[in-house]
C-alpha positions, -999 to +999 in steps of 0.1 A: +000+000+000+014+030-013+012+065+013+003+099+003+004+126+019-006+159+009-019+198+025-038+221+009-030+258+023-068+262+031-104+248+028-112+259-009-085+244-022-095+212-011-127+220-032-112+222-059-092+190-056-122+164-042-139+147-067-176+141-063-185+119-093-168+089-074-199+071-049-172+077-021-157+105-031-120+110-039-093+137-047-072+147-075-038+152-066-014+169-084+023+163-082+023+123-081+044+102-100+043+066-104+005+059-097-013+034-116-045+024-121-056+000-089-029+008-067-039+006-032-030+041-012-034+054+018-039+095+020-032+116+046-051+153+042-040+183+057-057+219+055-028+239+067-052+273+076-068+250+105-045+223+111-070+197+105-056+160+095-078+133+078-067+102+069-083+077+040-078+049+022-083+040-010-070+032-045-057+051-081-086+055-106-067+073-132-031+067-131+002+088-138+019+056-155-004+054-185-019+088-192+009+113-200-012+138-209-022+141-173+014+143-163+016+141-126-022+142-119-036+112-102-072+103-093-081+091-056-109+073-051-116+071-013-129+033-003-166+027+014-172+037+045-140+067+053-151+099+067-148+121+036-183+141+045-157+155+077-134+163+051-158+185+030-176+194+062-142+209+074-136+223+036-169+242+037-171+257+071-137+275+068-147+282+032-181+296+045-167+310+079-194+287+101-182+257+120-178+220+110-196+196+115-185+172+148-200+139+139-198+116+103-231+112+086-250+076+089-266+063+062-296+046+071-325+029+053-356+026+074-389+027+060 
């Protein structure tokens, strides 16, 4: 299992970066070299303006190796059941200037 680690200097850039088309989410990170496709990672977020740390795990959906029009662009996708709703929760608030939310979301499915 590969490790990443990687900080964004504040909330908005981690905006930018996630990736919401993924069911779990993800991130696209720039600057990684010798990703590929399936690679099992583990991430390790940090929005420098807060000093808030998230870790995830997950594996390469698009990969540095094969796609050299991407360069050193990589795409995360975060596996089932890590907190990145914190994450975003963290990423908005500061964005926005209210405060984060404390607790994960539950998905539930009750009738």
């Amino acid at each position: 299992m590969k490790q990443i680690v990687v900080s964004y200097p504040k909330g908005s850039d981690v905006l930018n970066a996630y990736w919401g088309f993924l069911a779990n989410g993800g991130l696209v990170l720039d600057g990684q070299k010798d990703l590929e496709e399936g690679d099992a990672v583990t991430v390790e977020v940090t929005i420098m303006s807060s000093q808030q740390r998230y870790a995830f795990e997950g594996h390469v959906v698009r990969g540095t190796k094969r796609r050299p029009d991407l360069a050193d662009r990589a795409i995360i996708a975060f596996a089932p059941g890590q907190p990145h709703d914190l994450l975003l929760s963290a990423a908005w608030a500061e964005t926005d200037n209210v405060p984060p939310r404390a607790y994960p979301r539950v998905a539930t499915d009750v009738t």
